[in-house]
N, C-alpha and C positions, 0 to 999 in steps of 0.2 A: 466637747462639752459646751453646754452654751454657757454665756453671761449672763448672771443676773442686772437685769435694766438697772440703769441709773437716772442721774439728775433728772427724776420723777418732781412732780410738784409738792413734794415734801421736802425736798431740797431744794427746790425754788418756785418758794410758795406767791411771789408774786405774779405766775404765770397764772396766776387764778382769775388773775383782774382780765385774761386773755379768755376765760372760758366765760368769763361773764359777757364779756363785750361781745363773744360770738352767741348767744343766747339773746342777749338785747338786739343784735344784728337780727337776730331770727326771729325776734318777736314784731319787730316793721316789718318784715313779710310777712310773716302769720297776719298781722293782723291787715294788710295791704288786699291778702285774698280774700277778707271779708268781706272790705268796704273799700276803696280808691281813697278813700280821709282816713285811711286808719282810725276809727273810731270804733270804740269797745262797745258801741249801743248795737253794733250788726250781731256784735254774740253774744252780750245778753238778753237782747227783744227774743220775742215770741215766733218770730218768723221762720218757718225750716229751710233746709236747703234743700235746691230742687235741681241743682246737678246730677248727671250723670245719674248713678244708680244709689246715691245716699236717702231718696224718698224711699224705698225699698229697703234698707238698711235701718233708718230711721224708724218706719213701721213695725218689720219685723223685730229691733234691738225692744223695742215696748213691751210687744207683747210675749219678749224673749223674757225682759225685764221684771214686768209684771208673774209670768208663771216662775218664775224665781223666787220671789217674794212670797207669794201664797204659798209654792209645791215644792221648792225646794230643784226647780228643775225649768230646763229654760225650751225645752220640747213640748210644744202644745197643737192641740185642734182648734184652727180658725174657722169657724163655720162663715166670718163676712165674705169670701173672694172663694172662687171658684167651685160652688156649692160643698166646700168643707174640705180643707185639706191639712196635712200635718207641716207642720213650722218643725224644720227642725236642724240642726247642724251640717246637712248635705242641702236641702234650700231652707234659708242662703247663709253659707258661709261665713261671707264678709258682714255678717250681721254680731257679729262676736264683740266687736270694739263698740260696737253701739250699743251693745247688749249692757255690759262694763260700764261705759258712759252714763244711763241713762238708769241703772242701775244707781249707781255714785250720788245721782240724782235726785234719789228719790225713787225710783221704781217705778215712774209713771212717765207720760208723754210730754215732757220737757225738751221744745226744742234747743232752747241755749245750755241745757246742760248736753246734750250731744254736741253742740258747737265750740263750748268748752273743750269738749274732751279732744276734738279734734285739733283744736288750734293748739292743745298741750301737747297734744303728740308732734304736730309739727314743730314746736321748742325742743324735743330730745334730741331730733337728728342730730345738731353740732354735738350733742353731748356724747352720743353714741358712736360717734368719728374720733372724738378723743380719747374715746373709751378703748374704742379697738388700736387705735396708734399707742397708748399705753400699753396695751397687752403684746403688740409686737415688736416693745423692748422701744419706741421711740422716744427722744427724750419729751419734755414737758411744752418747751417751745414747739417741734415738728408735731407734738398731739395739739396743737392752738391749729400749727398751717390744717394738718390734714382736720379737724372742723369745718374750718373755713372752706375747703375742696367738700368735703361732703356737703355744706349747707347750697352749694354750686351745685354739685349734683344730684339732691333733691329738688333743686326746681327747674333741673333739665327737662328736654322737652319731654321725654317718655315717662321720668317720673312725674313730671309737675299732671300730667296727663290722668295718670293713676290716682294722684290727690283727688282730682276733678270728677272721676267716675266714681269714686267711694272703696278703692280697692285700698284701704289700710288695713286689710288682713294679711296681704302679701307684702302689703311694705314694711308693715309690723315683725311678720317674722323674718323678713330676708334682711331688718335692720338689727333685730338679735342677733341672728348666723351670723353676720359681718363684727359683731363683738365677739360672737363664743368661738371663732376659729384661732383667733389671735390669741384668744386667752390660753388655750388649750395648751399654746407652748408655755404660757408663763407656769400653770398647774405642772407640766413634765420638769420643770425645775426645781420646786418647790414646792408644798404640803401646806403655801399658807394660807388663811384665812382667807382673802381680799380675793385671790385667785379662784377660791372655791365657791365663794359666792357670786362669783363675775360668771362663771359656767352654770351653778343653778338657777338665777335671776333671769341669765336673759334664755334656760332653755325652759323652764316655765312659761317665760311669756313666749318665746318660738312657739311650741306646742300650742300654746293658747291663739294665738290669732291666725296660723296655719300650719298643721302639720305636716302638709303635703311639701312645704319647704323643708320641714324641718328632717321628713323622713328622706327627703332629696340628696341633704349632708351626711346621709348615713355612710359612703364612699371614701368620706375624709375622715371620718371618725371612725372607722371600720380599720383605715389604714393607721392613724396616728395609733391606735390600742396596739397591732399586730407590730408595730415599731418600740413601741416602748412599754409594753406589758411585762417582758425578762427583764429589764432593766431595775423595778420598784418589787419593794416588799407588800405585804398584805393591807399596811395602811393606804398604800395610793390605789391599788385596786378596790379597795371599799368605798375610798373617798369618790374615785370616777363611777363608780354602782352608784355611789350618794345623789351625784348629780342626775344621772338618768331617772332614778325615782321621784325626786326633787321636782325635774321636768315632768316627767307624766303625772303621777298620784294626783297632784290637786288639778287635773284636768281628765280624770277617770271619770267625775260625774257625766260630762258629755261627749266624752271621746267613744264611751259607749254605745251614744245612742248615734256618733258619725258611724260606728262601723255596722248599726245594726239597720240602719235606714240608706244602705247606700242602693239598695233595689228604686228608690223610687226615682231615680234618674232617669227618664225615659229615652229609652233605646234610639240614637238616631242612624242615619246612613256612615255620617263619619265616623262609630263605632266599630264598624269592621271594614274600617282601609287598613290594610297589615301596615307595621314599622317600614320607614324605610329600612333599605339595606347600607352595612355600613360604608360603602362606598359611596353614596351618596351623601350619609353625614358626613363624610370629612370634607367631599369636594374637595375642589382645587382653595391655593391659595387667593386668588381673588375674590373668595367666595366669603373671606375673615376681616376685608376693612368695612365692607358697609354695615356689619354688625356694629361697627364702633360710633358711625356719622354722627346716630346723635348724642353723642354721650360729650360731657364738656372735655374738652383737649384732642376729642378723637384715636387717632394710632399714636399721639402725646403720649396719651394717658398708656397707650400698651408701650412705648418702648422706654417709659419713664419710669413703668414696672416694673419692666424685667431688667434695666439697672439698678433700683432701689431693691430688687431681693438677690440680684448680687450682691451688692454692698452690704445688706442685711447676713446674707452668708457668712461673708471675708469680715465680722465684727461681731461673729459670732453668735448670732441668734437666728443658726442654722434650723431650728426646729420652726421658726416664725414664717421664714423664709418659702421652706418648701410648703406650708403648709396652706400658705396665702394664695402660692401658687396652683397648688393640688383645686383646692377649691375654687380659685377661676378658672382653670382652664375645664373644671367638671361643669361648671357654670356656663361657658360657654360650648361645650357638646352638646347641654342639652340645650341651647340655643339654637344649634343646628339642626338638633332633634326636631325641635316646634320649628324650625322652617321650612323642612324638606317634607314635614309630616302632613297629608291635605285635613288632615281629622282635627289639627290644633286651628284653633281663629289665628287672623294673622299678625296680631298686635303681640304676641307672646313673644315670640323671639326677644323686639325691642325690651322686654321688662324683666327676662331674664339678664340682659346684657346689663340691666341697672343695676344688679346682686352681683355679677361679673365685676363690672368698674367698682364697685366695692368693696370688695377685696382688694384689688388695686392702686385704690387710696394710700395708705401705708405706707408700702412701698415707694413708689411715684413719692410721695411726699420727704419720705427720707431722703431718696436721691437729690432731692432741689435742696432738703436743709443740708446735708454734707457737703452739697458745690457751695449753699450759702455760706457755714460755715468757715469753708475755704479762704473767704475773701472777705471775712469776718463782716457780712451782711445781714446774717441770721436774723438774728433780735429787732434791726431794721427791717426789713422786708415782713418779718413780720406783722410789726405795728402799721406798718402802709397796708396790710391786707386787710387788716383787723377795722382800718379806721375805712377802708373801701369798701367792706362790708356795711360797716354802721351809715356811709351814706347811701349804700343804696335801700340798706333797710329803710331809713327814716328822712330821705332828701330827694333824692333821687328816684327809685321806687321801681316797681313793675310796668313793662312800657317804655320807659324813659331810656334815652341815647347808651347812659354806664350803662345798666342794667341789662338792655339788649346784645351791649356787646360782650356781654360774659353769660349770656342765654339766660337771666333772670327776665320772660317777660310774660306774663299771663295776667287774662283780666280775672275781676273777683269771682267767685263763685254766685250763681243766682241765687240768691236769699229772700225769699216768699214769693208769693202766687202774686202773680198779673193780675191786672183789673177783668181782663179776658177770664181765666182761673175763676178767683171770686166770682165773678158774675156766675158762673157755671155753678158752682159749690152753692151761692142762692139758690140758685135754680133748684138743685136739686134737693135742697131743703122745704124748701117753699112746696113742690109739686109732688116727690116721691114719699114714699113710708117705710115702714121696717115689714110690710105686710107682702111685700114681694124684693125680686131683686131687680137689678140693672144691667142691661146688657151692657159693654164696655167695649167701642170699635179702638180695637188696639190698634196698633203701625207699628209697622217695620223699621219706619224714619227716624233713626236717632237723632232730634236736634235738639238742641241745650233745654232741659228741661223735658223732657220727653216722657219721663218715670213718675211726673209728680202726683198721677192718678194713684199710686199705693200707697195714700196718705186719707185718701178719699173717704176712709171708714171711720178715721179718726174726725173727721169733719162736718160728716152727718151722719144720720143715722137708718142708714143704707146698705144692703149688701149687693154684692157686685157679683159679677160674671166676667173677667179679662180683669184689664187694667193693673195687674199686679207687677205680672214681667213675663212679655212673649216669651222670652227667652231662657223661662224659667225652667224648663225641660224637665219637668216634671208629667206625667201620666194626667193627674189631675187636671190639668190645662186643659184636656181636651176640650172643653166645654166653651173655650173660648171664642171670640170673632176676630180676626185679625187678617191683615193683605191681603182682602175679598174674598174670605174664606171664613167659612162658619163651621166646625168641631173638621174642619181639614177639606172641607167641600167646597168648591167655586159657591156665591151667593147666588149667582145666576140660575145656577142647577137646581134651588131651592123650592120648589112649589109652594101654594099659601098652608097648603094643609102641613106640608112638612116642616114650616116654621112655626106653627102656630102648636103643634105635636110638639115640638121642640121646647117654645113657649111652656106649655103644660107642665111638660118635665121637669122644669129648670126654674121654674114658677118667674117665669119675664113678666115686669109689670110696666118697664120702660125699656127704652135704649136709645144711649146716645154712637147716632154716627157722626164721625170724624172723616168719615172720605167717600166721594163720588160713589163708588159702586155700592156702600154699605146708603147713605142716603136714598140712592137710586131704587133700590131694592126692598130698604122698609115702608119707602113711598108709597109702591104699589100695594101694599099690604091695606085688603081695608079696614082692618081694625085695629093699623098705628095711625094712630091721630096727631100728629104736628104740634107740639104745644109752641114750642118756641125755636127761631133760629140766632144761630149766635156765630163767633168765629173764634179760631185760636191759631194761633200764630199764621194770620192769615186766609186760614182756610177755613172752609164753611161748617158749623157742625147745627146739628138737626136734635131736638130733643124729642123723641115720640111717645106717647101714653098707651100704652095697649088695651083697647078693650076685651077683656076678658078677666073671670074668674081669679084673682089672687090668694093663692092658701099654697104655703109650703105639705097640708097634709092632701095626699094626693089620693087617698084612699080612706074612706070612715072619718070622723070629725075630730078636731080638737081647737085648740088655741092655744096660738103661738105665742106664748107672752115673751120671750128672753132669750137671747143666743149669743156666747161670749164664749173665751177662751177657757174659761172656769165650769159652766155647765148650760145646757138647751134645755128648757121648762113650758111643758106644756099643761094646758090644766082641760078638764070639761072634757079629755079621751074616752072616746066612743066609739067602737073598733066593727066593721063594717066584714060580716064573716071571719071575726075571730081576730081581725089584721088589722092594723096602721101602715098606709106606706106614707114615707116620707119624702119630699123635695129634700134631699141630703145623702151628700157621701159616704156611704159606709166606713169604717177601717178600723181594722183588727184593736181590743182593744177597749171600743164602747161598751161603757157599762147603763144598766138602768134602774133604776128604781119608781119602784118596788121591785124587789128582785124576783118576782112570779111573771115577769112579764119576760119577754124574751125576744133577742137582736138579733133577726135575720138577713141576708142578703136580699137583695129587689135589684134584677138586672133589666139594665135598657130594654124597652120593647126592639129598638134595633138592634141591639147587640152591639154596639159598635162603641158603645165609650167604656172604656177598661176598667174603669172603678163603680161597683156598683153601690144605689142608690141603699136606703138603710128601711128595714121592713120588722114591726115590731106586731109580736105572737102576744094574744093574752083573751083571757075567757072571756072580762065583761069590762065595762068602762072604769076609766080607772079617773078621779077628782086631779089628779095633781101628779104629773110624772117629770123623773128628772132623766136628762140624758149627759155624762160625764165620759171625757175620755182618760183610759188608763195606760200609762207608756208603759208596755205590754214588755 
């Protein structure tokens, strides 16, 4: 039978002053990855962040944000990027916390209210480390140490990494799991309050920032029910039903439309490499320390584990124990899983291992408070960590000598556009219209800042072609230009006639290249004209004017007056044998008004871009039409 925890911070309320201290520790980091001066002007100015893939996050959380507020629903049709595609909770994802954020906000494109929300969440971690050390029975001191270790491994290198590309969807729920595992033994003890709402709190927010985590943990929850299901009466099994509704119900409104939109992930090669064989996950035994290299303590932290959940066993909070365990070592198969696998990218491994050493925590941490205790250091060592934290938060810092030696060292995040950037965003203010789009020479090259074109729309009043995210693997992309390749075709291969058909299609009224073969290539064209050359991060970029006819209506006349997430307006419709075709992606869904008119398909003259174009049936001219999309 286990023990109910003790000497919690109700019985010694002064270890409060330990969670604050580790939260003020954590607010000098947070605000260090701003700015280098720790100054609060980098997160409340106006400037976004153009790390890794938070331009992308930022964009999408807006107009996630925005159709929230009107529709009640964060799924919408972008007609500005890739002649019209669906926003929706499979791309992208990790747009959920900025969704949240920016939402909070105000419901519109506020970049310091996203930088808010981010820097807040980087203040939970300690919180969430003592959250879970309390639930696996630690006392109130060893929930301060183990903070203090999580706020260390949150700016390890693999997490601090994840910060930097924008992935707090996975650190959001993989830092719920590491609370709701531990709790789960406190709930198999007790029916109280505190417990039950420790499991629905953070499986609500699991589910909400990634399910794919949280459906992950289904293993250890599978298992903990099959253990202790004969053991309670009908109240503990309503209560654990309580918590699963809890978590799912108030994320039904989008969980729907994740499982109803998961077609649009375009098919790649790495889609059908079968599983490895299990022989190959387990590998031999050398094949389990370099999983650990970067994590802070290394094979420390695994054999500090597996004596802290002995001890945790032999003191009774056997349920805590196995249960920490069950879950890291699930945590790390499927580690091995994404390493052996050639279909996962190869950075998964490391970020799984980050959920891994999380679990870990706990344990590892009792072990050090029981020897401290021993030698009655305890309450000492912990005020030396507590106050080595607060210097490196606020003295010391990221970079610096302490700092580096306990892997605290990362520069700030990029915080607004280059003068390079702006000039370009002139540019395209100054020269382009809402009367065509923009071709977008994407790259392959991820270098700091790389994303921050999917901000682009927000900035003028432009739509684009690329620029969003190569990597967005979505069908719609087709249409894109990216690694000397135009809708998947060497540039070279291209004839004029066949870009300028292409042009037609796609209504090009500009494009900027960004690299040798795409400059080379629009050069010759004689009806892109050179307006301006500029460069970005070095390298050359070309801005060209295409001469030629600009009209999104590609068939019979209209005008184009308006195209937003809310609805496309056309007015002066006058239908050329009966039709309208339109420069625009169809998808299931569109509706229009007047409702006599009628949404047909219009497929590529080539056949070859998957999503076809949008073809509107109706007798005679129509003064004023709207086009709305319905999440079907």
């Amino acid at each position: 039978m286990d023990q109910m925890p003790t000497d919690g911070f109700r019985d010694r309320p002064v270890w409060l002053l330990g969670v604050a201290a580790l939260m003020l520790a954590q607010i000098g980091l947070g605000l260090a990855l701003f700015c280098s001066h720790r100054s609060w002007a980098a997160i409340l100015d106006d400037r976004p962040i153009i790390s890794g893939r938070h331009p992308l996050h930022e964009y999408h959380g807006t107009l996630g944000a925005l159709s929230f507020r009107n529709r009640g629903v964060t799924t919408c049709y972008d007609p500005q990027f890739q002649a019209g595609y669906p926003k929706t909770p499979v791309f992208d994802g990790g747009s959920r916390p900025a969704e949240l954020f920016l939402y909070l906000g105000g419901g519109t494109y506020r970049p310091a209210a996203y930088k808010l929300g981010l820097f807040t969440f980087l203040i939970l971690i300690p919180v969430a480390f003592v959250s879970a050390a309390r639930g696996a029975g630690l006392p109130a001191g060893a929930a301060i140490l183990s903070g203090g270790v999580g706020i260390l491994l949150g700016w390890s290198t693999t997490a601090r990494q994840m910060i930097v590309e924008g992935q707090l969807d996975l650190l959001g729920a993989g830092l719920a799991g590491i609370v709701f595992v531990p709790w789960l033994a406190r709930y198999a003890q007790t029916l109280g309050v505190d417990a039950w709402l420790f499991l629905a709190g953070t499986a609500t927010i699991g589910w909400y920032f990634q399910p794919l985590i949280w459906v992950g943990l289904s293993p250890v929850i599978l298992a903990y029910y099959v253990v202790f299901a004969p053991r309670h009466g009908p109240a503990w099994h309503l209560g654990l039903a309580g918590v699963t509704f809890v978590g799912v119900a108030p994320n039904a409104w989008w969980l729907s439309d994740w499982g109803k939109y998961w077609w649009l992930r375009q098919p790649i090669a790495g889609d059908h490499i079968p599983l490895p064989n299990w022989r190959a996950v387990l590998g031999s035994f050398a094949d389990y320390p370099p999983l650990f290299e970067h994590l802070p303590g290394g094979m420390v932290l695994v054999f500090g584990g597996v004596v802290g959940l002995m001890l945790l066993w032999r003191t009774r909070y056997k349920t805590a124990s196995w249960l920490l365990l069950l879950a890291a070592l699930f945590a790390v198969m499927m580690a091995r899983v994404a390493g052996v696998w050639p279909a996962v990218p190869p950075a998964v491994p490391d970020r799984v291992m980050v959920l891994a050493a999380g679990f870990l925590v706990p344990p590892t941490v009792y072990a050090l408070w029981v020897l401290l205790s021993r030698i009655r250091a305890a309450a000492l060592a912990t005020t030396v960590v507590l106050l080595g934290l607060l210097v490196i938060g606020w003295v010391d810092g990221p970079g610096q000598p302490l700092a580096q030696t306990v892997g605290v060292a990362t520069d700030p995040l990029l915080i607004g556009f280059t003068p390079e950037q702006q000039q370009l965003i002139a540019l395209l203010n100054e020269q382009a219209t809402a009367e065509a789009r923009v071709l977008w020479d994407d790259t392959s090259n991820q270098w700091p800042g790389w994303n921050w074109s999917a901000l682009l729309p927000l900035y003028t009043k432009c739509a684009f072609l690329g620029g969003l995210d190569p990597e967005s693997g979505v069908e719609h992309s087709y249409c894109a230009m990216c690694s000397r390749q135009l809708t998947g075709r060497a540039l070279s291969e291209w004839s004029d006639a066949d870009l300028l058909s292409f042009c037609q299609w796609y209504n090009v009224g500009w494009v900027v290249a960004r690299s040798p073969s795409a400059i080379e290539r629009w050069g010759k064209l004689a009806q892109a004209k050179p307006i301006a050359q500029l460069t970005e991060d070095g390298q050359p970029v070309v801005f060209y004017s295409l001469d030629r006819p600009r009209s999104f209506i590609l068939r019979g006349t209209a005008t184009w007056e308006s195209a937003n997430t809310r609805r496309i307006i056309l007015t002066n419709v006058v239908p050329e044998g009966g039709e309208v075709h339109l420069s625009l992606h169809m998808l299931d869904g569109l509706r229009v008004s007047p409702s006599y008119v009628q949404v047909k398909k219009l497929q590529d003259p080539t056949c070859r871009d998957p999503v076809d174009n949008v073809k509107l049936e109706m007798p005679g001219p129509v003064p004023w039409l709207t086009l709305m999309w319905e999440n079907p």
